[in-house]
C-alpha positions, 0 to 999 in steps of 0.5 A: 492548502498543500501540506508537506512532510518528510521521510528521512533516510538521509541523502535518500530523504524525499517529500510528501506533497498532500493537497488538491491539483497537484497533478498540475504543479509543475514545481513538485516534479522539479526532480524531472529538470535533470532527466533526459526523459520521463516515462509515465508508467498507468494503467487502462484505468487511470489513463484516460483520467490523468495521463493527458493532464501529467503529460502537460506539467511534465512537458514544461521540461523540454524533455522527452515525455511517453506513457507506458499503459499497463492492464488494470488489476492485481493479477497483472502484478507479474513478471510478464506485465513488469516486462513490457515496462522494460520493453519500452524502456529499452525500444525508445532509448531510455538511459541512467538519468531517465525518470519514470513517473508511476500514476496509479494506485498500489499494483503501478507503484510496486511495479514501476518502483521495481522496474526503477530498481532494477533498470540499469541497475538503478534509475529515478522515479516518482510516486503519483498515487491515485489510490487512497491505499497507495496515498496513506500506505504502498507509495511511502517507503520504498517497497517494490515488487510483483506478486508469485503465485505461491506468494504475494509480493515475494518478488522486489526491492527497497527502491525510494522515490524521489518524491510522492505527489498525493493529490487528493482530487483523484480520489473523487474518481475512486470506486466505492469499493476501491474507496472502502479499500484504501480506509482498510489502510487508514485504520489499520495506521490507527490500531497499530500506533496512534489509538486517537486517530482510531477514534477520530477514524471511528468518529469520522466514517460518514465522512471519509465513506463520502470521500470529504475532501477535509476527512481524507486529507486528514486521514491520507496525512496522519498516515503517511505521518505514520509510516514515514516515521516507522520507515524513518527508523526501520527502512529495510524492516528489519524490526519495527517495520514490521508492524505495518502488516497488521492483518497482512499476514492473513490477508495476503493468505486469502489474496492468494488462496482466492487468486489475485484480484478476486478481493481487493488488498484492502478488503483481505487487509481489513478481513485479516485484521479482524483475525489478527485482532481475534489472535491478540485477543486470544493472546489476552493482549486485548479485551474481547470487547476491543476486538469487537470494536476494531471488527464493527469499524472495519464493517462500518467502512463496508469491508468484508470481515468473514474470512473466505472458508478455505479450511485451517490447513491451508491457512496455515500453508498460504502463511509459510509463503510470507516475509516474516516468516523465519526458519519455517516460523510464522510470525505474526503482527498483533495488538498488544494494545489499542495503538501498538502492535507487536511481532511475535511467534504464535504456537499454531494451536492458538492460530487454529483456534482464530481460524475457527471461531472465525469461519476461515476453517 
């Protein structure tokens, strides 16, 4: 059964469609009636997959419908790969009521979504995650962008889709690795806001590792309750959005000291958890035992949780290149109990000491 919420931003609201065979659904993409043409934004990955089965829904609109295939990978998230999508765009003629489709995972929403943005100004597009990460966290909410080399993400804009498709089959063709990677996502929604769901998460590993169609349509609903909600509230993270990159502050650290690709966002985003969650800890917001359980259920999902050995230094300069940073000042997200979390400065001192009982320095 297909479920169905909402994100409320007022004439910008837009659907969530979560269930199986969604791809196939013509009805979901009724957006794409008033376009002149749909371009179909993938990569070498999903291509072969799905694009073909898209093509075929979104041809039932008499319009123009082509695929632009991008490279596959986190490294490709730049402005050289961001150009080919308006190279194709302008070569075939693509206007202000063109509507781009993005099927893929997180890298391919980003960058379709900031290629929407930025397009004449401004054109339509629809999110089709294929990931688990893009489905419970990147496709909601309207975040686009590319990464820089001196930092991740530093580069985009707030750009909602008209709508996200979920379909929940595309996760059977998931890598156990991608897999694991998206349940990163899915446990941090429970530590930072709904410590119920972390036990239902904690309860459930077996069967979200198996990608059981049940699980993970709980799982994928359940966070995007999660995030729609807070972006509901707080758009352009202006506050309590914020919250959401629990662990992202040191993950996106060793996204870019290692060099993009190297880990999986998911997999930096569950290791840096286990740092953020050792910094709460040190904060005495919660227990030493709490810590250890949030660490032994981002290793149950089989996510790395010793940090890559870069030294306490350069920790902290991969930090300053992060958005909550203001006036030279991290900020960090942490626990201020299981299910809420907080954004507040932290003396670099107590960040040395999380860096080193961690093994980062």
């Amino acid at each position: 059964m297909m479920k169905t919420l909402k994100v409320d931003l007022g004439d910008r609201s837009y659907p969530i469609y979560i269930g199986t065979d969604l791809i196939d659904q013509p009805k979901l993409f009724n957006a794409c009636e008033k376009a002149t043409s749909i371009y179909i934004v993938t990569n070498t990955t999903v291509a072969p997959l799905y694009a073909q089965r898209l093509t075929k829904t979104l041809e039932t609109f008499g319009k123009p419908v082509r695929t632009i295939v991008l490279p596959d990978g986190e490294s490709f998230k730049d402005w050289k790969n961001l150009q080919l999508i308006f190279d194709d765009l302008l070569k075939f003629g693509a206007d202000r009521q063109t509507m781009l489709i993005a099927l893929g995972g997180g890298v391919i929403g980003d960058m379709t979504g900031f290629a929407a943005a930025s397009f004449m100004r401004g054109i339509r597009f629809t999110q089709v995650p294929t990931t688990l990460l893009a489905q419970v966290d990147s496709s909601v909410g309207g975040k686009t962008g590319i990464n820089h080399p001196l930092g991740k993400n530093m580069i985009g804009a707030f750009h909602q889709p008209v709508a996200v498709i979920a379909d929940l089959n595309t996760l059977k063709t998931l890598p156990a690795r991608e897999l694991s990677a998206g349940l990163a996502e899915v446990i941090k929604h429970g530590a930072i806001a709904d410590a119920q769901f972390l036990d239902w998460i904690e309860a459930n590993a077996k069967s979200l590792l198996a990608c059981d169609t049940d699980a993970m349509s709980h799982a994928v609903l359940r966070s995007c309750e999660i995030k729609s909600a807070v972006v509901s509230a707080d758009e352009k993270e202006g506050g309590i959005r914020a919250t959401l990159n629990f662990g992202h502050t040191f993950g996106h650290a060793i996204e870019a000291g290692m060099g993009y690709g190297e880990w999986l966002h998911g997999e930096a985003v569950g290791c840096g958890m286990v740092l953020a969650a050792d910094l709460s800890c040190r904060l005495e917001f919660i227990s030493k035992a709490e810590a250890e359980r949030l660490t032994n259920i981002i290793r149950s999902m089989n996510l790395p949780i010793a940090p890559p050995k870069f030294g306490a230094t350069r920790y902290m300069e991969l930090m300053q290149v992060d958005k909550k940073t203001e006036g030279g000042q991290i900020r960090y997200v942490v626990l201020e109990k299981m299910g809420k979390a907080q954004i507040r400065s932290v003396p670099d001192s107590q960040v040395m000491e999380t860096l080193n009982a961690t093994g980062a320095a």
